[in-house]
N, CA, C and O atoms as a DFTB+ gen file, in Angstrom:
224 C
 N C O
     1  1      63.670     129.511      74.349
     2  2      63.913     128.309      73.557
     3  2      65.428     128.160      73.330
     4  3      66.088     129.164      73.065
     5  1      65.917     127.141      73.409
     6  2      67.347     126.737      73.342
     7  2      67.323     126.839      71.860
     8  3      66.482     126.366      71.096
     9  1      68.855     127.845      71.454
    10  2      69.349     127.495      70.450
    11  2      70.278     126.401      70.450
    12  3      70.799     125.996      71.489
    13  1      70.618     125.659      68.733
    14  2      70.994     125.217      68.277
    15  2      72.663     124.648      69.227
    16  3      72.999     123.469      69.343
    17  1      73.477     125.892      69.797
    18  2      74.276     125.518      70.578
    19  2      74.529     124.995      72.185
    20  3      75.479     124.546      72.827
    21  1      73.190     125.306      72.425
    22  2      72.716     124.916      73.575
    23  2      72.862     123.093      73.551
    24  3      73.644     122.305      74.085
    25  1      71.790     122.960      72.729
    26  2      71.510     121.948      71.874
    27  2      72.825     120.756      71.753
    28  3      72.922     119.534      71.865
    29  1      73.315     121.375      71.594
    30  2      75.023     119.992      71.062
    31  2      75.561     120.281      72.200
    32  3      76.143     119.251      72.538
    33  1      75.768     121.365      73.284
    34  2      75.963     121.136      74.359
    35  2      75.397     120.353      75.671
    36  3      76.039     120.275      76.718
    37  1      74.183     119.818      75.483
    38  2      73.499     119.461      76.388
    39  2      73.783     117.933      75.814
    40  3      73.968     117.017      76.616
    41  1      73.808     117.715      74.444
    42  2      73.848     116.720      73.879
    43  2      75.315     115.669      74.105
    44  3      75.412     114.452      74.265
    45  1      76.253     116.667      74.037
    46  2      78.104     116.358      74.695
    47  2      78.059     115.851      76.087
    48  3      78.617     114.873      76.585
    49  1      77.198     116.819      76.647
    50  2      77.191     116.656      77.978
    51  2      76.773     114.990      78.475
    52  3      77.483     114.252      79.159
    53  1      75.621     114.725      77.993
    54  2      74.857     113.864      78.105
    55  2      75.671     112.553      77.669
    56  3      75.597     111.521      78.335
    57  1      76.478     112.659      76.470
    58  2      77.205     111.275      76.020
    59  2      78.416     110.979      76.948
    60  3      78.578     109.819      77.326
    61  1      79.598     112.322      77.484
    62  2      80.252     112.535      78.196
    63  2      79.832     111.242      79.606
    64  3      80.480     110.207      79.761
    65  1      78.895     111.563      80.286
    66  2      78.272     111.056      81.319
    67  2      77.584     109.904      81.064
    68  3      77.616     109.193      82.069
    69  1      76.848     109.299      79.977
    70  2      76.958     108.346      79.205
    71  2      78.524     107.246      79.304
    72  3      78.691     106.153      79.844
    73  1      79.468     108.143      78.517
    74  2      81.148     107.256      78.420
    75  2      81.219     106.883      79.602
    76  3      81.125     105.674      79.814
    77  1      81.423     107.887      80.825
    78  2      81.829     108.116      81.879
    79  2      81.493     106.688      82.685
    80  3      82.404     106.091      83.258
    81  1      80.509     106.325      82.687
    82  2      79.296     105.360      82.756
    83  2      79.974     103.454      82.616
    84  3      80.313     102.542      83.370
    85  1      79.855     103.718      81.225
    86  2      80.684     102.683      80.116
    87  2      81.936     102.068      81.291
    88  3      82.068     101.086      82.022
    89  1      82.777     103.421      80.912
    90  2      84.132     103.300      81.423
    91  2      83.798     102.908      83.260
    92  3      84.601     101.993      83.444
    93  1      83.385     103.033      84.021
    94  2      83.548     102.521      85.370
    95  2      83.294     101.092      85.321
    96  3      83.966     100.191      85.822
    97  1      81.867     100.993      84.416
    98  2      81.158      99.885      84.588
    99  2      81.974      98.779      83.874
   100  3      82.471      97.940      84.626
   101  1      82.230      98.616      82.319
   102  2      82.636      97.874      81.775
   103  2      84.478      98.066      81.895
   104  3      85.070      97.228      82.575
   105  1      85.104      98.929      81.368
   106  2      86.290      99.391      81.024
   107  2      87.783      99.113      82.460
   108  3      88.831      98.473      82.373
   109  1      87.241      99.865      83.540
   110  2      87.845      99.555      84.473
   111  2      88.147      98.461      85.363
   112  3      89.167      98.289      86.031
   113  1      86.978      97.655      85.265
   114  2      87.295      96.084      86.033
   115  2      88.079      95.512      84.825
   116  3      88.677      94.589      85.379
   117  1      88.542      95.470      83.220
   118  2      89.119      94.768      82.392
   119  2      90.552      95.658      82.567
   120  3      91.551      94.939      82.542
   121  1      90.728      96.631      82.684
   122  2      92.255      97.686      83.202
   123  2      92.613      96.665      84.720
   124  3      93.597      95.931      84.812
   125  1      91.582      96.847      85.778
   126  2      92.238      95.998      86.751
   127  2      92.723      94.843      86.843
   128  3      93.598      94.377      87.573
   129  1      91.723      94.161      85.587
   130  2      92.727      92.565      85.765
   131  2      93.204      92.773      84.774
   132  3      93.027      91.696      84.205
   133  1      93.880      93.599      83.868
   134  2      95.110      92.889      83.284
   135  2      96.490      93.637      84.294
   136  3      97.630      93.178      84.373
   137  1      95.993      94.814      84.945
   138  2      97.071      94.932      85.858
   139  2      97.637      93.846      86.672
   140  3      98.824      93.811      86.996
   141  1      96.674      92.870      87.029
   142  2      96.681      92.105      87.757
   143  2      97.041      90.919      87.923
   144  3      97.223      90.229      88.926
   145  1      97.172      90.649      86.264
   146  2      97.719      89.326      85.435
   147  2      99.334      89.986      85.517
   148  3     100.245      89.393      86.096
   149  1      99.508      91.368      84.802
   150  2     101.107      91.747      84.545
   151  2     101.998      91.888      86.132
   152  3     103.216      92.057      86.083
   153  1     101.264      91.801      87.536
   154  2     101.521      91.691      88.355
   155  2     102.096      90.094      88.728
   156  3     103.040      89.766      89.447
   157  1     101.259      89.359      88.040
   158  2     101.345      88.223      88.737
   159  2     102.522      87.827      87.416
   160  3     103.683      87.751      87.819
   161  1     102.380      87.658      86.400
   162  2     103.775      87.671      85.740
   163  2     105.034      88.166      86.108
   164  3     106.035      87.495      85.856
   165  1     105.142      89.584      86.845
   166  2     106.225      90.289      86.719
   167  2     106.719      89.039      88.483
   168  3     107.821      88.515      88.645
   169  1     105.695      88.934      89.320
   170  2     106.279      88.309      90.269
   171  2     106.913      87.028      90.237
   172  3     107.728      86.702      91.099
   173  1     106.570      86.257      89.252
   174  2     106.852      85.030      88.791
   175  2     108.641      85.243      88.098
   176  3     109.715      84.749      88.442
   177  1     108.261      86.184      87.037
   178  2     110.026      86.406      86.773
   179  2     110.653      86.837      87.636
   180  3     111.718      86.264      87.863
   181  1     110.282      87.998      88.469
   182  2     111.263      88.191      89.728
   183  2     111.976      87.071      90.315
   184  3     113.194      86.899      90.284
   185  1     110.721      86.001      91.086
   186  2     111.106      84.528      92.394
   187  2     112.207      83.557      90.913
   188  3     112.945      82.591      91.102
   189  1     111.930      84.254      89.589
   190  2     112.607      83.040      88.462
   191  2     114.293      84.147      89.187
   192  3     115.173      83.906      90.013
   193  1     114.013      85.143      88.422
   194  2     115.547      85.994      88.734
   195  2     116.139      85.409      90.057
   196  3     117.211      84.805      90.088
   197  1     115.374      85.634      91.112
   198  2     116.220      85.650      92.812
   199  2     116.382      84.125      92.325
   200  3     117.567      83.806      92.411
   201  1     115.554      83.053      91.827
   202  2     116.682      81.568      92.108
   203  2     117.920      81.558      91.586
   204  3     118.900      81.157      92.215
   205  1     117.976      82.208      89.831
   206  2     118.690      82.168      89.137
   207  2     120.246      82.877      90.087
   208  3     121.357      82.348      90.122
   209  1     119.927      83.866      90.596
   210  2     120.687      84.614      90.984
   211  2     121.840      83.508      92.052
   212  3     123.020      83.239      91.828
   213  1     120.770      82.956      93.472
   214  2     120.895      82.021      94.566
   215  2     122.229      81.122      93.624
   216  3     123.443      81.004      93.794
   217  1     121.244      80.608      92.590
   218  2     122.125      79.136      91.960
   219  2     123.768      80.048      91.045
   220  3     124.471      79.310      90.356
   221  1     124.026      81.034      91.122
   222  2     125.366      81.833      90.259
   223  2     126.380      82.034      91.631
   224  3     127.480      82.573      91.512
């Protein structure tokens, strides 16, 4: 019979892989697009910099 520490270990385990879960499914496609937005911003100020630069 599993003691008590068995017990909260199997239980960690289980939420662990649970999160794990969460995080691919929900968590990581919302990390990719805001990478993806700060990408498309940072390129926008860049093409702003190189005109600014062209027109000095």
């Amino acid at each position: 019979m599993p003691n008590d520490l068995e017990i909260m270990q199997e239980m960690v385990k289980e939420d662990l892989e649970l999160m794990n879960e969460i995080i691919l499914e929900d968590m990581l496609p919302l990390i990719q697009f805001r990478e993806q937005l700060e990408r498309k911003e940072f390129e926008k100020a860049f093409k702003e910099m190189k005109k600014l630069e062209e027109e000095v």
